[in-house]
LONUBA-875161 format. One record per atom (N, C-alpha, C): z, x, y. Coordinates in steps of 0.05 Angstrom, whole numbers, plus 5000, padded with zeros to 4 digits. Layout:
N
ZXY
...
% end
This chain:
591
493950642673
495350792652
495450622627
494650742600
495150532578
497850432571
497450222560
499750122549
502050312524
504550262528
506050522508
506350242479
505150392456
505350262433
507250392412
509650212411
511750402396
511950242373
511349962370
512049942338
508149752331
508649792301
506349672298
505949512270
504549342261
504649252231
502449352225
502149382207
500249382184
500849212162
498349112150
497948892134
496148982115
497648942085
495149162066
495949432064
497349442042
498849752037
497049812008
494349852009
492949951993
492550261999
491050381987
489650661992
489650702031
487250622036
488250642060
489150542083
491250292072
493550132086
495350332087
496150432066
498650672066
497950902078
496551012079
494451232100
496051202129
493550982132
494650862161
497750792168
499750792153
502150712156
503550982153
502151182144
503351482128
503051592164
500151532177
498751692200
502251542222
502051262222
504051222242
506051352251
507951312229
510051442221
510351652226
508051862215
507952122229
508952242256
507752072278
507052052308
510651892316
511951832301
514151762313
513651402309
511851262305
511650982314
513250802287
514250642302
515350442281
513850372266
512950272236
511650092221
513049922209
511449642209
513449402194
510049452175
510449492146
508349442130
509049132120
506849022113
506348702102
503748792070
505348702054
504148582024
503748322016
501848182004
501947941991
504747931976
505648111954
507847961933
509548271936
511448281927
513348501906
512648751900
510548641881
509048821872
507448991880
506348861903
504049011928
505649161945
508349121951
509749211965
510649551947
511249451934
512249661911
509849851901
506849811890
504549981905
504650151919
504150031957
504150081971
506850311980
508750271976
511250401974
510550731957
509750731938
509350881917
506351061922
504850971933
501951141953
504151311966
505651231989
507151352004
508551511997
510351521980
512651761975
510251961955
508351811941
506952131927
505852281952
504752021964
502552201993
504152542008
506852412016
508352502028
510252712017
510452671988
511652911974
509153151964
506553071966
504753251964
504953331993
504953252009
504653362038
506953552043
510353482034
511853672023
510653922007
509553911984
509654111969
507954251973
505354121996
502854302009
505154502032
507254482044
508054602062
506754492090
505154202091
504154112111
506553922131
509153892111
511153712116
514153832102
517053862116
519153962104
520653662099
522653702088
523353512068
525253282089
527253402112
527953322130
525553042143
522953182159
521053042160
520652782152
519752812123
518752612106
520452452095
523452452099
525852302099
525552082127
525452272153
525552132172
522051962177
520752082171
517751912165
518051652145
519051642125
519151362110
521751202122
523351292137
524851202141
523950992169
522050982184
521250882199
519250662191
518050632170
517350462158
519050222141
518250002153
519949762139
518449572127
519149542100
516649422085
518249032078
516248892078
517348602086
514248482062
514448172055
512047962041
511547822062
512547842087
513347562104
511047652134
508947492141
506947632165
509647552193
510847362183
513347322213
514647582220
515047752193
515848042207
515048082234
512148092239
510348152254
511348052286
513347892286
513047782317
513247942336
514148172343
515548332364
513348572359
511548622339
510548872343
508248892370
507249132380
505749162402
502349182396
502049252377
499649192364
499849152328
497549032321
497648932288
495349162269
495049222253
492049332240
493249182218
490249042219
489948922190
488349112169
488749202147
487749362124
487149242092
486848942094
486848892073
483648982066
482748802032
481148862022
478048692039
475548802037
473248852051
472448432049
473848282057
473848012051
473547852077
470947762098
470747612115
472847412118
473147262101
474946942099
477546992099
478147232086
481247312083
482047452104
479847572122
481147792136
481547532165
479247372169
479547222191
481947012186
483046942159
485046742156
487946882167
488047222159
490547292172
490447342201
488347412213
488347412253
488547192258
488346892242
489946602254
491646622243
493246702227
496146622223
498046842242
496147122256
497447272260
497847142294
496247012300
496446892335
498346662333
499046622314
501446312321
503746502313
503746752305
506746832309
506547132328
504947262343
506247412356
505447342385
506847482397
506147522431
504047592439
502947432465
500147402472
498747622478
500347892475
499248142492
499448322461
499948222450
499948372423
497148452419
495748702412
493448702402
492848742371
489648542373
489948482339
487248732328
487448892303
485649122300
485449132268
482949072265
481349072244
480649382234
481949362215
479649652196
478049692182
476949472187
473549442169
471649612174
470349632161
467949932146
465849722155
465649522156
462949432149
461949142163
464848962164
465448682175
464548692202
463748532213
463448482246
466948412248
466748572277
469448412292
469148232304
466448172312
467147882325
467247652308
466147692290
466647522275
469347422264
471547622259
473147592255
474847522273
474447622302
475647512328
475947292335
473747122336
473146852341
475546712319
476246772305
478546582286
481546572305
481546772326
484146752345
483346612367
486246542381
485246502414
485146652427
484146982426
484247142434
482947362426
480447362424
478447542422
478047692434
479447642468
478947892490
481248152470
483448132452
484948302447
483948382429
481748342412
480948362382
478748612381
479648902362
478149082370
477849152334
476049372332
476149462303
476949722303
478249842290
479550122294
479650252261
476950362257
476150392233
476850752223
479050722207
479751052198
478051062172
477951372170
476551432152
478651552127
478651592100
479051602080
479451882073
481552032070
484452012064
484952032103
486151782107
487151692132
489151932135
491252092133
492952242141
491452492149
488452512133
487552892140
485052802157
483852642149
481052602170
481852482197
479352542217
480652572243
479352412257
477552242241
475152082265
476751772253
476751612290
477351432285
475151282300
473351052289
471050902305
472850672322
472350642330
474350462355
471350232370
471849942349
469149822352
470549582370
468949562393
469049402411
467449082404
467248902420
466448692415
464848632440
463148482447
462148362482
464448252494
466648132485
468048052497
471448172495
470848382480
473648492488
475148662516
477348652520
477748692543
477949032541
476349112571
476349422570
479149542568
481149402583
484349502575
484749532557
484149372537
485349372503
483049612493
480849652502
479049862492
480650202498
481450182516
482650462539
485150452526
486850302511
489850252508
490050392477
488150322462
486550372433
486150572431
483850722452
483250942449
485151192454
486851132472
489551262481
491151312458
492151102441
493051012418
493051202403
489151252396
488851372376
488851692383
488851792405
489652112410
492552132404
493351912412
496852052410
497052142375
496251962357
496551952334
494552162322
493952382339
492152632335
489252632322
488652362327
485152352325
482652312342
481252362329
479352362342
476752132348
477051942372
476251642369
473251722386
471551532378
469151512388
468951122389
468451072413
467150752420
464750662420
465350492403
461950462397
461750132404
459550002400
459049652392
458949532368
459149332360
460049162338
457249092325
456249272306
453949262293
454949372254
453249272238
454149312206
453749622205
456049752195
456749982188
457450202212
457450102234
458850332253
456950492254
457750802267
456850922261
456351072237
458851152225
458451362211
457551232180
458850942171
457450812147
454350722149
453150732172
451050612176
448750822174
450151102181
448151282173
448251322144
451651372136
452251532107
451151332086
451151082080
450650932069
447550912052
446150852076
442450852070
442851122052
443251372064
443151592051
444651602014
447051452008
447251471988
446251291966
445651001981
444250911969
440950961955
439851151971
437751371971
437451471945
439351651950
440251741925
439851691889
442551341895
442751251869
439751141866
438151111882
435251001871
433651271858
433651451874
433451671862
434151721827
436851721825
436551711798
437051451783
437051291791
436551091770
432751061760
431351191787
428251221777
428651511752
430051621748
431051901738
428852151753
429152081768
427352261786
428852621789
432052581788
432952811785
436052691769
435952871759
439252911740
441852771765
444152651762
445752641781
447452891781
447453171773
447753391773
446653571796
444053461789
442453561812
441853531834
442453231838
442453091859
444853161881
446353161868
449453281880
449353541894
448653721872
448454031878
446454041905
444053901897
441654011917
442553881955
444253671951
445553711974
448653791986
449653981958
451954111973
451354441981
449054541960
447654821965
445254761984
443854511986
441754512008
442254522035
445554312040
445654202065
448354282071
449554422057
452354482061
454654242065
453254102045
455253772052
457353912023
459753712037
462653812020
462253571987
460453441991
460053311962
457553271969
456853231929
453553091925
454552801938
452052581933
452652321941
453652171908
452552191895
453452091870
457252141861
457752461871
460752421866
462052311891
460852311911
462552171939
462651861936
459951781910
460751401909
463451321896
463451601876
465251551857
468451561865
467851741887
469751731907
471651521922
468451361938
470351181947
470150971930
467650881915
468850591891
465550551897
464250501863
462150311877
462649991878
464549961886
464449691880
464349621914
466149761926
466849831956
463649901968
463050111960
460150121968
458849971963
458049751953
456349551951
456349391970
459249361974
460149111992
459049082020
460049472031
458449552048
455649552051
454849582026
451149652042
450149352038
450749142018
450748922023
450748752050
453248822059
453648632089
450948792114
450349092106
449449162117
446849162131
446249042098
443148892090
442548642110
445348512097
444948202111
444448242147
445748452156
445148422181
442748562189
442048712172
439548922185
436448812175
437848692147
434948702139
433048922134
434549142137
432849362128
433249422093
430449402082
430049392050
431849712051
432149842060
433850142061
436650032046
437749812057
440449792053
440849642029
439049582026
439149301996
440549481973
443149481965
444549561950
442549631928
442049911911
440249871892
441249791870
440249681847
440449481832
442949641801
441849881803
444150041784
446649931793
446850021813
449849981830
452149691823
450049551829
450749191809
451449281780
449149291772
449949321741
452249541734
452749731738
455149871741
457749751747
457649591766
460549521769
460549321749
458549121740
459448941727
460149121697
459049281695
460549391666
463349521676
463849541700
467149641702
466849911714
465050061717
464950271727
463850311745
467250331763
467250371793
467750591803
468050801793
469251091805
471951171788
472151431810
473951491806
476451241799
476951161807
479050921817
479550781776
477650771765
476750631731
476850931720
476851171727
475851291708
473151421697
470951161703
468151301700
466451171730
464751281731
462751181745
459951391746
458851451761
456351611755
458151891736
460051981733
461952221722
464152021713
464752191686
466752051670
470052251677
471452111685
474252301690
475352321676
478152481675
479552501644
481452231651
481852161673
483751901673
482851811694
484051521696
483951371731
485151511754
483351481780
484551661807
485051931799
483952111778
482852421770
480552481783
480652721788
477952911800
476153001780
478652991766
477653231742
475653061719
471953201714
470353151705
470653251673
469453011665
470253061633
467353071616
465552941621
462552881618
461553091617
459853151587
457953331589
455853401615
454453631613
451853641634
450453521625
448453301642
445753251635
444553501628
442753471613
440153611590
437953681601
436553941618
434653881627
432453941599
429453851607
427553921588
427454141580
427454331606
427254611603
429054721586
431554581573
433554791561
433054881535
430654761520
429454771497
427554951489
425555021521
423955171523
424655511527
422555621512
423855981516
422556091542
423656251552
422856271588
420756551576
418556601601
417556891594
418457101604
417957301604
419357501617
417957591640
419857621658
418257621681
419757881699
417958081697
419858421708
417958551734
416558431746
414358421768
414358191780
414458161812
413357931828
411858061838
410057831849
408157841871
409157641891
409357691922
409857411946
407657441964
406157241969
404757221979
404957152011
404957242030
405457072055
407657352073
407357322094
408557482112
410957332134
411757092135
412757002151
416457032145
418156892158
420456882145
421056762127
420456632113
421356542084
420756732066
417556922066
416457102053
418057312052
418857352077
420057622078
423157602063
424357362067
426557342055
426857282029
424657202011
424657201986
423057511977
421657701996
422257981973
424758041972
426857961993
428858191996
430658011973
430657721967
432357661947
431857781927
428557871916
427457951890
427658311889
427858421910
428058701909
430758741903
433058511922
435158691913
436558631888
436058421869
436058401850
434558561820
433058841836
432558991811
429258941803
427858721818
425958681813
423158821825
421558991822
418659051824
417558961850
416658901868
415558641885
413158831905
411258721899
408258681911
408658431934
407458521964
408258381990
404758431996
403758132000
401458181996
400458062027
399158112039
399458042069
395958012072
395157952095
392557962112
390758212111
393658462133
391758652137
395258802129
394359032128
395959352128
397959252149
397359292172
399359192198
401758982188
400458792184
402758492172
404858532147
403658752134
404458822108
407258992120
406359182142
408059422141
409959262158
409459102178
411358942199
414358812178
412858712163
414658442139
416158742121
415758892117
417458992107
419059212126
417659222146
420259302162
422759082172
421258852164
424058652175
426058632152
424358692130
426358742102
428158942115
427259172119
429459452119
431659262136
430359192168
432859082178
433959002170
434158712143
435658562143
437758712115
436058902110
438259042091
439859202102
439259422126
440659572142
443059422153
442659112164
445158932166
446958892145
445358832126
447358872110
449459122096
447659252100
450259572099
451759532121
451159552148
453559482166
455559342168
454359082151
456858882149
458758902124
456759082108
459959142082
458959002060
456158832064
455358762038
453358882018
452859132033
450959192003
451259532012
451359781990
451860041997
448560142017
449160312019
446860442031
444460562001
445660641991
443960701959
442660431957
444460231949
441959961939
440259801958
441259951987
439859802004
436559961997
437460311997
434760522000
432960431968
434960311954
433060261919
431560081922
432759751939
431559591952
428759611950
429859801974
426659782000
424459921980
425460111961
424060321944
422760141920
423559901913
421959771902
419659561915
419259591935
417959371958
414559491956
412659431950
409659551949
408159371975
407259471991
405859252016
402459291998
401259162001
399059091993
396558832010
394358922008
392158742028
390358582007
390058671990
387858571964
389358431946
388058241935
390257991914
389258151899
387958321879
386258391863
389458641854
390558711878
393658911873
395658731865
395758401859
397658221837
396558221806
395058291796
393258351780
395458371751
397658511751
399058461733
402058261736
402958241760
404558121762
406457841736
408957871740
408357611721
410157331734
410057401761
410457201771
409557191799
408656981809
407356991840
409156731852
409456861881
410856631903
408856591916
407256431931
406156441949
407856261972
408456391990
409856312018
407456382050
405856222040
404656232066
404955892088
403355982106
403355672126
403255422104
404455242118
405054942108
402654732118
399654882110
396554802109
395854762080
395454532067
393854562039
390954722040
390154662057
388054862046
388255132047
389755282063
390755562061
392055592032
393555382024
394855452003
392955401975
391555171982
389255201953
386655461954
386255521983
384955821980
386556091966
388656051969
390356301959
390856241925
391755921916
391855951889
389455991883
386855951886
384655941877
384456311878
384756401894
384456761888
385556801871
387256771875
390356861855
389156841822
388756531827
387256421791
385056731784
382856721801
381756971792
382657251787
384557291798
385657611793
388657651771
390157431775
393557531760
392257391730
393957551712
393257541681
394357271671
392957261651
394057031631
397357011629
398056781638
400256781624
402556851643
401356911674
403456921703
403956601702
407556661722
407656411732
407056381765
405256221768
403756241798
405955881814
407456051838
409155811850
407955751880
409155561887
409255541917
411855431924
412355561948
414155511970
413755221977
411755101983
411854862001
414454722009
414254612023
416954392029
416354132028
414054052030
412653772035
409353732022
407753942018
406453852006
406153841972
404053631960
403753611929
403253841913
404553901893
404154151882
402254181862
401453941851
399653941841
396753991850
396153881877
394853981898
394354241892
395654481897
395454751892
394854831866
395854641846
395354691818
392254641817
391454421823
388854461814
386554601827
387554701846
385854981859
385155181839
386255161814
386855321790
385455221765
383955431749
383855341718
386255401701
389255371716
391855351694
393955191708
393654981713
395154821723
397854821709
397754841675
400654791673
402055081678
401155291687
402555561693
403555601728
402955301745
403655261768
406155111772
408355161797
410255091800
411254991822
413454881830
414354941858
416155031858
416255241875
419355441877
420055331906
421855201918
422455121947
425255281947
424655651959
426855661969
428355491988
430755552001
431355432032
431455782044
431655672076
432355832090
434855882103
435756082106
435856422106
434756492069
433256542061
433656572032
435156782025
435856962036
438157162026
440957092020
441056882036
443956692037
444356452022
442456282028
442055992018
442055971991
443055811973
443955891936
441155701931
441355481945
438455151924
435755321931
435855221901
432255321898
431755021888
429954981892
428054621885
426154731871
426054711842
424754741819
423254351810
420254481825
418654241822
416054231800
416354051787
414354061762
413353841761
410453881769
407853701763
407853601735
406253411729
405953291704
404353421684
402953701696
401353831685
403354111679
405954151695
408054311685
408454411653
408354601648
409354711617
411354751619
414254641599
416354651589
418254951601
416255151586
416355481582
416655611609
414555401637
414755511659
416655431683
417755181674
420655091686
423155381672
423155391654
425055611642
424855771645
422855901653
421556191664
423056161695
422655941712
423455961736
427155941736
427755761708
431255741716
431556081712
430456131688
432956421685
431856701710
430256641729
429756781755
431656691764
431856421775
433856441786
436656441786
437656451760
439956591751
439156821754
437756921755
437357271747
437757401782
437757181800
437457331824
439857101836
441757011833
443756961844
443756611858
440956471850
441256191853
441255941839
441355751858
442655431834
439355321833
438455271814
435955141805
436554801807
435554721822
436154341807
431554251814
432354051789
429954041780
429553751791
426453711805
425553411809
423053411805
421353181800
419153201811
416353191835
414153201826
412553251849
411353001871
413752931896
413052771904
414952801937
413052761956
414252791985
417352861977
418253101998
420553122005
422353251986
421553171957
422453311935
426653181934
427753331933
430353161934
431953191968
432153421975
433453501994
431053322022
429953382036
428553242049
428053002055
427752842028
427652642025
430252432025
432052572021
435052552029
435252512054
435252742069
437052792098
434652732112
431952682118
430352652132
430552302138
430252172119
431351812128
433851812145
435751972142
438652012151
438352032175
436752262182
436552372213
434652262230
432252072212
430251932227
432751582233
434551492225
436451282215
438651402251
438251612254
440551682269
439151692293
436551782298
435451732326
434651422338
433951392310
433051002311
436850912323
438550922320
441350872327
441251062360
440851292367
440651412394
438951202405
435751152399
434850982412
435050732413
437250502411
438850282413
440050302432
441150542441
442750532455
445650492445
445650522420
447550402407
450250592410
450050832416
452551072411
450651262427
451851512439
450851672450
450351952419
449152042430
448752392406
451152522407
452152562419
454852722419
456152542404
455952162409
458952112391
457552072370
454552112364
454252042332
455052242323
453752512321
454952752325
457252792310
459552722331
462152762321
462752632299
461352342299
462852102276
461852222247
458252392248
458852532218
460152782212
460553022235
462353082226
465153242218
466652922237
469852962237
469952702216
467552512211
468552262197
468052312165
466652512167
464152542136
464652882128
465353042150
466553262141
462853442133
461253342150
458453512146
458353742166
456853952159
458054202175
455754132202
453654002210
452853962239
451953612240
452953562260
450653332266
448853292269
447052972267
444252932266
442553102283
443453062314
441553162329
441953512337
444453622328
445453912318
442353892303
442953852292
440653962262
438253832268
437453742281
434653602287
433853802299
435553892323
434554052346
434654372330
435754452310
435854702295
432854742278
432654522268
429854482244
427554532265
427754412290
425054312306
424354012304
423853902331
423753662319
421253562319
418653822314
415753782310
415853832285
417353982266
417954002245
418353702225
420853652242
422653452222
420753162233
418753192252
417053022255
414252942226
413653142229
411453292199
413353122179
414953222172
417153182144
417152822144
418452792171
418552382166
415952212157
413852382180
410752262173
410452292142
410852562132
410252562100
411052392083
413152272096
415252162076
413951862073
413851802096
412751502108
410051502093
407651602095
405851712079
405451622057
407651812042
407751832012
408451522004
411051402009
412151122001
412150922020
410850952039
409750742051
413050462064
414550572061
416750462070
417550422098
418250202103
418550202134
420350272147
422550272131
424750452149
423850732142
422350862129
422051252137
419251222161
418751042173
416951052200
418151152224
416851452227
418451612249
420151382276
421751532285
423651442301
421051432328
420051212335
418551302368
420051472397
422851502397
423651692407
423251982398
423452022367
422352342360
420452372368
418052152366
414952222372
414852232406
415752132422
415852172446
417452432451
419452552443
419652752458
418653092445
417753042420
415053152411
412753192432
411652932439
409852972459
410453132480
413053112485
413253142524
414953462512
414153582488
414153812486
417053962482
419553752483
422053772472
423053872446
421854102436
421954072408
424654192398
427054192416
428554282394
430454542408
431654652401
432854982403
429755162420
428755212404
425855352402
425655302431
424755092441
424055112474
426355022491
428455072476
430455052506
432254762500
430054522505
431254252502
429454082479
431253942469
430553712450
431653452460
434553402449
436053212435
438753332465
438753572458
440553652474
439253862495
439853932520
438754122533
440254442531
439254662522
439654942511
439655112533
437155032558
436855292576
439655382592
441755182599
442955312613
446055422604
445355472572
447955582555
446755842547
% end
């Protein structure tokens, strides 16, 4: 049976010292909080009564409550407080030397069964253990940020900690209504060790200005359904904080992935750390504000006049095809469905009717605009019937040469002055462009899938791109209900190139042995608040798919951490691909 832990210290009544002391309190448990001076105390004090009177005025807490919640907290300068409590969490700031100097001062004053618990993001615990005589008690118990609403707690063991104090911890942390996953004592845990590489991704991203930090943001909250871009989530937690982390992370991994990118430095040394200062990649109207004050970045296109475009043509019969007529039909637009044979033509738009007939059932669209819809839809076998079009999708297979055979027809039959796109997801678009005598009238349009649903469109422009034909594609897709973010033509494009290191980062961690899939799983997200986990979504994509995508990536930049995971490629082989056949990552047949 675990041990009953009724009072506890905390040390470090910062952001999320007070969290952690707000979460105690909650649950009934005594807290003795510890500050360096007065002042820290008085801080720390002052996190708490706003925390808690917003939790009042949310109706998440009545006023009775939050009387008797601070009232159980006892705030002291002195670590001797500490003698009698049943376990300690230390919360100070992300400091090796400092954090190991208070677990020795904290073993010459409490009781030998006391356990000592680190909340480091990033620190080894053993490292910090070894400063006690008592490392078997020394665990890491890492909350995530705002500690009172998030629910994942990492609960990092050491080789030599004792499994009681592991089982006593984990107990601990259910009573206090979270959600703990045990992992081993490696830089970044789980859930910083994935999130991290990925944002640092990012800021390299645009510090090459490869995409707007506008766009960067958007293309993974409309791509991936993440609750922030990565650029406002740095700003979030601090880059100064983030550095620290991918720093230590570096030092242990050695993976060039983690090497803090070099913006990031220069940023903090001019002062801009986030939210927390006021500016950081977004300028706020004050310190610790949400609220964005900074103009939009400028794209090129905003200068340029778009053409008019009152006809599509889509090329391709599959599901993405079929789901970009029905975005373009029910938006009022013309659309030529240009297929193989007659058969493929009539099939793909019978999957249109379905998916519009659903939609009358479900209440989203009348029966009239579904019948106007379908009534603008033309099936067609001959490219020679795009002939006037003034815009072409081509959505066929993810083969360059299928796709440079089709721009190359295309070039001979649609008029001067169409804009001719591709769907691709991974290959060069320029590639397709020069299948063509009008390269700068070629594009990349990367819906996502479901396209009836999904808002990001990935607006990709070659170097041979015209101004006029980026602008032509934003006001389509305003004109039909989606978010345009603009990059250029190079593996993965923004979204891909994002989450694909992430998810290839997360099997390389499955195959360690390091955490099981279910608890990485959970750690992104109950810890990160992402709507599926790695191997959720590996096994949804395919993981012959998301195999293709890493090779491309690896390929293109030659980097050694995007070198597929040899567990994806093995169970690729042995024919595991995912949802699609049953088992991947997880096994499907018997649900």
């Amino acid at each position: 049976m675990a041990r009953e832990i009724s009072s506890v210290g905390v040390i470090g009544l910062g952001t999320m010292g007070a969290g952690i002391a707000e979460v105690l309190a909650r649950s009934g448990v005594s807290v003795v909080a510890v500050e360096i001076d007065d002042d820290g105390v008085h801080r720390g004090r002052g996190h708490l009564e706003h925390s808690t009177e917003r939790a009042v005025s949310g109706g998440k807490l009545d006023a009775d409550g939050r009387s008797a919640l601070l009232d159980r907290i006892r705030y002291t300068t002195s670590l001797a407080e500490l003698s009698d409590v049943d376990l300690v969490i230390e919360a100070i700031p992300e400091n090796l030397e400092a954090k190991s100097d208070v677990f020795a001062q904290l073993d010459k004053i409490t009781g030998p069964d006391t356990i000592f618990v680190s909340n480091t993001s990033s620190l080894s615990i053993t490292e910090i253990g070894v400063h006690t005589a008592r490392p078997g008690k020394v665990v890491g118990m890492h909350f995530f940020n705002p500690a009172p609403i998030l629910k994942l707690v990492e609960v990092v063991r050491t080789v030599v900690t004792e499994p009681d104090v592991v089982t006593d911890v984990v107990a601990f942390a259910e009573r206090l209504g979270k959600t703990p996953v045990v992992i081993g004592d490696r830089a970044g845990f789980i859930a910083n060790a994935l999130l991290f590489g990925y944002l640092n991704h990012a800021v390299r991203m645009y510090e090459q200005r490869y995409a707007t930090r506008e766009d960067l943001d958007a293309a993974m909250r409309f791509g991936c359904g993440y609750p922030m871009g990565p650029l406002a989530l740095l700003d979030l937690i601090g880059l100064d904080t983030a550095y620290e982390i991918l720093d230590t992370m570096y030092h242990q991994s050695r993976n060039r992935l983690h090497a803090p990118a070099p913006l990031l430095k220069q940023m903090i040394t001019a002062g801009l750390l986030g939210r927390k200062t006021g500016r950081g990649f977004y300028a706020y109207d004050e310190p610790d504000s949400p609220t964005v004050t900074d103009a939009v970045t400028v794209s090129n296109s905003d200068t340029a006049t778009a053409r008019e475009v009152r006809k599509v043509g889509v090329v391709g019969t599959g599901t993405m095809a079929t789901g970009i007529v029905e975005v373009f039909a029910k938006r009022g637009y013309e659309v030529i469905l240009r297929a193989r044979s007659a058969e493929k033509a009539a099939a793909s738009v019978a999957r249109v009717k379905k998916s519009l007939d659903k939609a009358v059932v479900k209440g989203r669209l009348s029966e009239e605009d579904a019948a106007a819809a379908l009534g603008r839809i033309s099936p067609a076998v001959e490219f020679e019937e795009l002939a006037d079009v003034d815009l072409v999708v081509e959505a066929v297979a993810e083969d360059l040469a299928v796709k440079q055979a089709v721009f190359a027809a295309l070039d001979d039959v649609v008029k001067p002055g169409a804009v001719l796109a591709t769907t691709t997801s991974s290959l060069p678009v320029i590639e397709c462009a020069a299948a063509t005598s009008r390269p700068s009238d070629v594009v990349g349009v990367h819906f996502f899938n479901p396209a009836p649903v999904m808002k990001l469109v990935e607006v990709v422009s070659t170097i041979a791109t015209a101004p006029d034909v980026i602008a032509t594609v934003d006001a389509v897709c305003a004109a039909v209900g989606k978010h345009p973010v603009h990059c250029g033509d190079r593996a993965g494009f923004i979204v891909n190139a994002l989450l694909f290191p992430y998810l290839n980062d997360a099997v390389k961690m499955l195959e360690a042995h390091y955490a099981e899939a279910d608890d990485i799983d959970t750690a992104m997200k109950v810890g990160c608040g992402l709507p599926m986990g790695p191997f959720e979504l590996l096994d949804v994509v395919g993981l012959d798919v998301s195999l293709a995508i890493q090779r491309t990536l690896y390929n293109e930049f030659r980097e050694e951490g995007f070198a597929p995971a040899p567990l994806l490629e093995h169970l690729v082989t042995a024919g595991r691909l995912g949802r699609k056949t049953g088992k991947g990552f997880k096994d499907y047949s018997a649900r």
